[in-house]
C-alpha positions as CSV (number, residue, x, y, z in Angstrom):
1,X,15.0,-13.4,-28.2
2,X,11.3,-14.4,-26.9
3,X,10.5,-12.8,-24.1
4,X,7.2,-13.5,-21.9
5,X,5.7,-11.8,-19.1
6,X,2.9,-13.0,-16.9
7,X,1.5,-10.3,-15.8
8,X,-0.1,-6.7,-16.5
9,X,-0.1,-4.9,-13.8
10,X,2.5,-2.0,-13.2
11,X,5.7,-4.4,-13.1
12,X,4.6,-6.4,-16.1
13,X,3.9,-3.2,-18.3
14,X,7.1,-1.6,-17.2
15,X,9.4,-4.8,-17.8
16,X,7.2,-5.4,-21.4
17,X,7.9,-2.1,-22.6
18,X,11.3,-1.9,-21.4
19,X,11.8,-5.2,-22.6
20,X,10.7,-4.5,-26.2
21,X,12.7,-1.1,-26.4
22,X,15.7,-2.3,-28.6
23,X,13.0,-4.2,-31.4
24,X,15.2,-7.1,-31.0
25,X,13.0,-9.1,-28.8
26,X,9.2,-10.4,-29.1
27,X,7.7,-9.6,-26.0
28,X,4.5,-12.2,-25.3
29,X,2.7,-10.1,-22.5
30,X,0.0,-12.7,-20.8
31,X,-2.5,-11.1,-18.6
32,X,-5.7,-12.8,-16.9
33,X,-7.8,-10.1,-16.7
34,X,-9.7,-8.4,-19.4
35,X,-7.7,-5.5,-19.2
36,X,-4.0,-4.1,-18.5
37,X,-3.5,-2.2,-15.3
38,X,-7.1,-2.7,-13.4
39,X,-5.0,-2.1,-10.2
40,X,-3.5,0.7,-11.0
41,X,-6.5,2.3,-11.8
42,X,-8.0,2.0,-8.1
43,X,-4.5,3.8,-6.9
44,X,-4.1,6.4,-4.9
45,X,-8.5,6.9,-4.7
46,X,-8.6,7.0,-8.9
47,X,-5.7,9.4,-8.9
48,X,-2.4,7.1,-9.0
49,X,-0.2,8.1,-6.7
50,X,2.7,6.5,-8.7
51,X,6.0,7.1,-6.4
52,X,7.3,9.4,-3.8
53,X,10.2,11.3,-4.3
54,X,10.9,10.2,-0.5
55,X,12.0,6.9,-1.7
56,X,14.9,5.1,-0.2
57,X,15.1,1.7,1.3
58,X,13.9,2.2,4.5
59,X,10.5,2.6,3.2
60,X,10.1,-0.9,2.5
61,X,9.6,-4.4,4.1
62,X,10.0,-8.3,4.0
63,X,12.7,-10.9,5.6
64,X,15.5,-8.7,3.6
65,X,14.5,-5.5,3.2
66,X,17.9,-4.0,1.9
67,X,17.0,-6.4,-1.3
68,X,15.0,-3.5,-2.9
69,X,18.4,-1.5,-2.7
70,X,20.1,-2.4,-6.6
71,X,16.8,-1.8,-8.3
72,X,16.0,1.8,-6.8
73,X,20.1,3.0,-7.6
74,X,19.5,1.5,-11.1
75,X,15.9,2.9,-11.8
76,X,15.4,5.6,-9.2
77,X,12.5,8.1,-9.2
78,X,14.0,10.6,-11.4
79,X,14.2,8.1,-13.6
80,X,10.7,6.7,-13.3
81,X,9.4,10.0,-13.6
82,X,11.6,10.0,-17.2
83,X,10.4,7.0,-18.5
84,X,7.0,8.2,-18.3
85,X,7.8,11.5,-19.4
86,X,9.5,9.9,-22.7
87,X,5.3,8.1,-22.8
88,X,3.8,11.6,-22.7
89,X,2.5,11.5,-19.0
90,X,3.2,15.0,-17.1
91,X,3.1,14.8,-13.3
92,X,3.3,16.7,-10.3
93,X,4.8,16.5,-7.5
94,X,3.0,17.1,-4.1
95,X,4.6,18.9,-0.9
96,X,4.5,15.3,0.7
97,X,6.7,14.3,-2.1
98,X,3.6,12.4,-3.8
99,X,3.6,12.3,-7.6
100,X,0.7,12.6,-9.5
101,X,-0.7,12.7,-12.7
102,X,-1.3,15.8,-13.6
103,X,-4.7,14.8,-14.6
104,X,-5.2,14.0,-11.3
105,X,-6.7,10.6,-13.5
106,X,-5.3,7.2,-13.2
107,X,-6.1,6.2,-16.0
108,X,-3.8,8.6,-17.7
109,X,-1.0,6.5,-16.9
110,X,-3.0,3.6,-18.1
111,X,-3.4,5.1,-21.0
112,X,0.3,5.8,-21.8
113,X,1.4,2.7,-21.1
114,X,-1.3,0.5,-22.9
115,X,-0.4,3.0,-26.1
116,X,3.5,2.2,-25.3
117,X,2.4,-1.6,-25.8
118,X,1.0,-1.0,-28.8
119,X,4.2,-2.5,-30.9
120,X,5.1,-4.6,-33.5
121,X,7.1,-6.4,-31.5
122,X,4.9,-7.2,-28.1
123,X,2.1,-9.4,-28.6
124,X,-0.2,-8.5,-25.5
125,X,-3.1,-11.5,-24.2
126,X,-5.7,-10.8,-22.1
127,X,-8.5,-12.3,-20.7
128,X,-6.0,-15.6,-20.2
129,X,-4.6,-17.2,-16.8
130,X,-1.5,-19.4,-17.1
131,X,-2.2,-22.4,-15.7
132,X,1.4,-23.9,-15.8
133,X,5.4,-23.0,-16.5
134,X,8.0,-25.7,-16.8
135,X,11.1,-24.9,-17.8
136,X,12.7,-26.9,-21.1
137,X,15.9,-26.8,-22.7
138,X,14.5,-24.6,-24.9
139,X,13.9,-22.3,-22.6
140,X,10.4,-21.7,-21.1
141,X,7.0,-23.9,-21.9
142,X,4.0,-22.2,-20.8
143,X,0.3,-23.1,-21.1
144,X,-2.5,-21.0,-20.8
145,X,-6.0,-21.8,-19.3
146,X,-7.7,-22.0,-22.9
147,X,-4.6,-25.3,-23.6
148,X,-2.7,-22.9,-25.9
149,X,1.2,-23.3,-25.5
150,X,3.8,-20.4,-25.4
151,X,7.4,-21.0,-25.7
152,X,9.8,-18.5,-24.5
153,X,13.5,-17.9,-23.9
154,X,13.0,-16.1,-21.5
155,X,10.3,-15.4,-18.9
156,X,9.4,-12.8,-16.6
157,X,6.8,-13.4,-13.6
158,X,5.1,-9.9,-12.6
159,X,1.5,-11.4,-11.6
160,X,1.6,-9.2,-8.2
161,X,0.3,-10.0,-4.7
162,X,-2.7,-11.5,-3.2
163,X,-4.0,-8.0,-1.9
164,X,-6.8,-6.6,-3.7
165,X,-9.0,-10.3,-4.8
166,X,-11.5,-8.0,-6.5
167,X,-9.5,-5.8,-8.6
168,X,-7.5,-9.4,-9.9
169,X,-5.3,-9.9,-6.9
170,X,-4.8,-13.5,-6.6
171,X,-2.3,-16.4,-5.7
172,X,-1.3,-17.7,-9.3
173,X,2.2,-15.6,-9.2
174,X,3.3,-17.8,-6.3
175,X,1.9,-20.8,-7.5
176,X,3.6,-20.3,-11.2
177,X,6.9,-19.8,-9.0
178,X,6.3,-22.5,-6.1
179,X,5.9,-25.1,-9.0
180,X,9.8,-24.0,-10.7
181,X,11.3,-24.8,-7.2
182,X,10.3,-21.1,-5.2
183,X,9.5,-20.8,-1.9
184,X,6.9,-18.5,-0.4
185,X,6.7,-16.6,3.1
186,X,3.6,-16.4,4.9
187,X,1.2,-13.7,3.6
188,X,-0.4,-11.2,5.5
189,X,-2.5,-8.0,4.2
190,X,-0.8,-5.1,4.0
191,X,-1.8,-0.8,3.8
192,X,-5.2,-2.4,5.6
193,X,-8.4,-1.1,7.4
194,X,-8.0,-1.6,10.8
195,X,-11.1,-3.7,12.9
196,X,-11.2,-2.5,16.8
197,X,-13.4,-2.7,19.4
198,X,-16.2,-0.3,18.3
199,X,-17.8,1.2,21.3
200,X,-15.2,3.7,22.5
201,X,-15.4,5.5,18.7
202,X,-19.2,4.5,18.6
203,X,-21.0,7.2,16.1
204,X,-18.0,8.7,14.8
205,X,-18.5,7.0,11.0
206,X,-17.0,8.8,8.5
207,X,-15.6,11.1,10.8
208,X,-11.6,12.5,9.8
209,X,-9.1,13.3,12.5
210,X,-5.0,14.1,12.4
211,X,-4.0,11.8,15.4
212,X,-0.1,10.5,16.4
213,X,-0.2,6.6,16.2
214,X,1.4,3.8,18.2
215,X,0.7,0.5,17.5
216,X,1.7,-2.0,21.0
217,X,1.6,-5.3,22.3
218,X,1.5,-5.9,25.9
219,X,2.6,-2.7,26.1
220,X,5.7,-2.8,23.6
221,X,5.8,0.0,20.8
222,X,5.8,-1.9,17.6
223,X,5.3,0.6,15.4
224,X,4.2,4.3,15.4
225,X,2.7,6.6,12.3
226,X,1.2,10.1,11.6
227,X,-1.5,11.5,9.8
228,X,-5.0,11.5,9.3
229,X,-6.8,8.4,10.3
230,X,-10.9,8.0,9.5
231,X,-13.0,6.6,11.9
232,X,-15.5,3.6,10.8
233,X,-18.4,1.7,11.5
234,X,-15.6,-1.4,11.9
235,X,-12.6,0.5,13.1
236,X,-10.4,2.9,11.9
237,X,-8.9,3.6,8.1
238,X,-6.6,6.3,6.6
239,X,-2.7,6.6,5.9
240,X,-1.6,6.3,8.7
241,X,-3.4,3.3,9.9
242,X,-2.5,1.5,6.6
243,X,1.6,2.7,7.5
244,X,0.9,0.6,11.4
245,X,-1.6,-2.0,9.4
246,X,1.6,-4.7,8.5
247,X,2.8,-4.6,12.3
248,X,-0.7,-5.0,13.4
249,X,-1.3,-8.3,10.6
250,X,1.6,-9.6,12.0
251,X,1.2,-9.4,15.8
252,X,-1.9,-10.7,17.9
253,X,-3.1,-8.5,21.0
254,X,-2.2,-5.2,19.7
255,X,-3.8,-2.1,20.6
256,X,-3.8,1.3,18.5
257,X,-3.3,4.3,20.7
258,X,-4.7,7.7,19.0
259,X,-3.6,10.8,20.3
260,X,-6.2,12.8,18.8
261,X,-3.7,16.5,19.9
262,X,0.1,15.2,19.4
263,X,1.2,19.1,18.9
264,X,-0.3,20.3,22.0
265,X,0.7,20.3,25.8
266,X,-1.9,18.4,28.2
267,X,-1.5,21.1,30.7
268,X,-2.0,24.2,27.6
269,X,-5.1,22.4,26.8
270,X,-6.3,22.2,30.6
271,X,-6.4,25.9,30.7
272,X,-7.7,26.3,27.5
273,X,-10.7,24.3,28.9
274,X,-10.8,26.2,32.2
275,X,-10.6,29.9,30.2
276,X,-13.8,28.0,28.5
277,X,-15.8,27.5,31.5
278,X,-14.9,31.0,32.6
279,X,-16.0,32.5,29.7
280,X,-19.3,30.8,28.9
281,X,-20.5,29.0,32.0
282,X,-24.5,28.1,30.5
283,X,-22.6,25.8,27.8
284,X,-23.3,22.4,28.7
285,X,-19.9,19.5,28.5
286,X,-21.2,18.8,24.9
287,X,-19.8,21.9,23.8
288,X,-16.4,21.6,25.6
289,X,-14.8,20.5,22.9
290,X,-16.0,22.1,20.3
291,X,-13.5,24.3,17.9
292,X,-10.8,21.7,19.1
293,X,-12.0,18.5,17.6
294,X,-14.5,17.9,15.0
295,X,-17.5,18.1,17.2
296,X,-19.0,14.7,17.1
297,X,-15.2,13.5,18.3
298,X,-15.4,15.8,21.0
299,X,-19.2,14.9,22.3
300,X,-17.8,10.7,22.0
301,X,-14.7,11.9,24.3
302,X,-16.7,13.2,27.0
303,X,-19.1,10.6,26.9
304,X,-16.1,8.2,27.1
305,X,-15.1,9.4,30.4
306,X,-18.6,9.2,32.0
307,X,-19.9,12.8,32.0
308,X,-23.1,13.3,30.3
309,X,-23.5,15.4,27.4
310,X,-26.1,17.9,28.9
311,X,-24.1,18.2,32.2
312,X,-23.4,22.5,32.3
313,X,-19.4,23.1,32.4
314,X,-19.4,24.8,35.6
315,X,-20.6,21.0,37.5
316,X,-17.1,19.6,35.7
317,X,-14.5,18.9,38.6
318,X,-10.7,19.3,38.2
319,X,-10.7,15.3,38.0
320,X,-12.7,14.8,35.0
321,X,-11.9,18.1,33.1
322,X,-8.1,16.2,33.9
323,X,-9.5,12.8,32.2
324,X,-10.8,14.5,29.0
325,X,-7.7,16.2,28.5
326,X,-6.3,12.4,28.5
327,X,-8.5,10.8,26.6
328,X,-7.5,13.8,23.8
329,X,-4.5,12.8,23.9
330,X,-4.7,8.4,24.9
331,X,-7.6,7.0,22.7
332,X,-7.1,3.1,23.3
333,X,-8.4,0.8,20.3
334,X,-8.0,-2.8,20.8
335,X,-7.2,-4.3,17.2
336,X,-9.7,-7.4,16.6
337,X,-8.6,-7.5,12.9
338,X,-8.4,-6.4,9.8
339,X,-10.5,-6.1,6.2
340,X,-8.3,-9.3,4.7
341,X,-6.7,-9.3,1.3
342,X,-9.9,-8.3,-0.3
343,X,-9.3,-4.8,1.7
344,X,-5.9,-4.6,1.5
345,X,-3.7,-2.3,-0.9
346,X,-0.5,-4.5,-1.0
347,X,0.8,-7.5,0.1
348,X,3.1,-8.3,2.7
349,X,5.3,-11.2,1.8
350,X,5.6,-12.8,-1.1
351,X,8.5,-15.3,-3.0
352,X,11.3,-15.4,-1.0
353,X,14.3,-12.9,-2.2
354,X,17.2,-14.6,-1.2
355,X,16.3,-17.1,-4.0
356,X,16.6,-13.9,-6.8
357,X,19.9,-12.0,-7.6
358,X,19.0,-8.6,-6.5
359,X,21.1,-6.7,-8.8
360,X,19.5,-8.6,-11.6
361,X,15.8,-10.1,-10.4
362,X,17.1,-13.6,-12.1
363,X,16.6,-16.9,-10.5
364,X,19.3,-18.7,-8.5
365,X,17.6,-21.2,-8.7
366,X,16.2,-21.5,-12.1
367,X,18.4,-19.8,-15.2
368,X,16.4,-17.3,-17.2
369,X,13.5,-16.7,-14.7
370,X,12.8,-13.2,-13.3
371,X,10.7,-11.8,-10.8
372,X,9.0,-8.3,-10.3
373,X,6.5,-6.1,-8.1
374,X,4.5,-7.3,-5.8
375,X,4.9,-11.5,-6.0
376,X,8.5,-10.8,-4.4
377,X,8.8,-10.2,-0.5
378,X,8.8,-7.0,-0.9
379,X,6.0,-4.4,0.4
380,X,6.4,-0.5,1.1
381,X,4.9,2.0,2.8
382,X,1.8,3.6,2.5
383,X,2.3,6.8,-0.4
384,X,3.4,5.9,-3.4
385,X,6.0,3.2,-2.3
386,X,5.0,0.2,-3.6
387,X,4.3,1.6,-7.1
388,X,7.7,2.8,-7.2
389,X,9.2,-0.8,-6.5
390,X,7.5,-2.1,-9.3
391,X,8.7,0.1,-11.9
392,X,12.0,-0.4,-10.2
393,X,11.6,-4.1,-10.7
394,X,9.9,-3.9,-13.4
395,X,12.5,-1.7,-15.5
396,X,15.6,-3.3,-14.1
397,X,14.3,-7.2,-15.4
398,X,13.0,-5.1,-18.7
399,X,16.4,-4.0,-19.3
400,X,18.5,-6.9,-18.6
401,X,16.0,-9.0,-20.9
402,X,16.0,-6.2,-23.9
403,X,19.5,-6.7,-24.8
């Protein structure tokens, strides 16, 4: 059988190599970069965070979020972390339940997968957009942007998202699938840097706090994370801004709330402050913080609430050493925006999955055609998620097309 896949990236290499497991099939494997993976290389800051062993369900988004359900039972992590074994990639496995290569390299698993698509029987083009897909009763006609025709029985769309423009994220995945009769939600950037009003975290650039998160709107929790966040000449970035990013794409007039303390009492901090004063009354309020908060963090909060940084700790009243206890624990940011697709990790929305079979990835509407990764409505959560989805996908349309 003829197989094609449009698309390199983690889906496409997983579905190609599963794909061309039984030697029965030719795999065409058409990407439009100049080389396989370039994506997965940027992972996880160069080191590929490629799943979570945390993975179920509920990590992930779109309209029907329980879609994501028949791949993960039929390729689970352990099973992941097994097909890349079999390739000669060791990993480990971080308390967080992050897996890495134990490289600590992206492009080990790069490596093993472009050596895995080093077959007889999978013919791999790169450097080549497909401009168009019409589907024949042949099967599958497909032209390339150089006018050369593929014919396939089979095909297999993997192109991924929009996130990411300069690592090769781009629309051409919904397009191919828009023009077979597919319909596409609106997208949105996803596991996003955050813009905010600026002056209240003014000088704090580069700066790296562990904060509690709540995203609201008009004073509704939408959505709520943990972890570290860094601070930005723009906004704010880190994990856990990326995990409340999607909620905040998706909403106007949200404001991120920091609690810059979340496992300490306001009152047990008050008379930490006051045993402070007690002890060394010729520091000035610029100190007050300091051994609590990174120290430029702690100068910005007192200056927040109006008390001057050279002002000695015995002038502080009970009302403002009160208000710096709550601006420890209640940093308001006003969300103006985010850093776009060009920013953004992943993409939220996609093809619409009602139109796939989930337990197969195949068309309803059009016999033969597949869909994996990122192109689908699908989009996880920030730590090895989305990864994990596409070799899900990936493996699960792989195997049903290798037989």
């Amino acid at each position: 059988m003829r197989i094609a896949i449009i698309g390199a990236g983690a889906a496409g290499m997983a579905a190609a190599i599963t794909s061309a497991a039984s030697g029965a099939n030719q795999v065409l494997l058409l990407e439009r970069q100049a080389r396989v993976g370039r994506k997965l290389l940027a992972t996880g800051n160069g080191r590929c965070n490629l799943t979570n062993r945390h993975t179920d369900p509920s990590r992930y988004h779109g309209n029907s979020p329980d879609f994501v359900r028949p791949a993960l039972e039929a390729c689970p992590v352990e099973s992941t972390l097994d097909f890349f074994q079999a390739l000669g990639l060791y990993t480990v496995t971080e308390p967080d339940g992050k897996v890495y290569p134990w490289s600590d390299q992206a492009n080990s698993v790069v490596d093993v997968l472009r050596f895995a698509l080093d077959r007889k029987n999978v013919s791999l083009i790169t450097g080549t957009e497909v401009v168009s897909v019409k589907k024949t009763a042949e099967g599958f006609r497909i032209k390339d942007q150089n006018g050369a025709v593929h014919q396939a029985d089979r095909l297999i769309v993997a192109c991924g998202g929009a996130a990411g423009t300069k690592l090769g994220g781009g629309l051409s995945g919904y397009q191919l699938l828009r023009s077979l009769g597919h319909h596409c939600t609106k997208l949105y950037p996803s596991l996003v840097q955050l813009k905010t009003d600026t002056e209240p975290i003014r000088g704090l650039k580069g700066v790296r706090a562990m904060a509690a998160l709540k995203l609201s709107v008009n004073d509704a929790l939408l959505a709520k994370a943990c972890g570290e966040v860094q601070f930005t000449d723009y906004g704010v970035s880190g994990p856990a801004v990326f995990d409340l990013s999607r909620a905040a794409a998706t909403a106007e007039g949200t404001v991120l709330h920091l609690d810059l303390l979340p496992d300490y009492r306001a009152e047990d901090l008050l008379s930490a402050l006051c045993i402070r004063i007690s002890r060394f009354p010729n520091l000035l309020a610029e100190d007050l913080l300091t051994g609590i908060l990174h120290n430029r963090l702690g100068r910005v909060l007192v200056k927040n609430c109006g008390i001057a940084l050279n002002t000695p700790l015995t002038s502080l009243n009970w009302k403002q050493l009160t208000q710096i206890v709550d601006s420890c624990h209640e940093l308001a940011l006003p969300v103006t925006g985010n850093m776009g697709m060009e920013g953004a990790q992943v993409t939220a929305g996609g093809i619409v999955t009602k139109e796939f079979d989930p337990e197969t990835l195949e068309s309803r509407i059009v016999p033969g055609l597949y869909a994996a990764g990122e192109v689908l409505d699908v989009d996880g959560d920030c730590g090895g998620f989305n990864l994990q989805w596409a070799w899900s996908s990936g493996i699960l349309a792989g195997k049903l097309n290798s037989k």
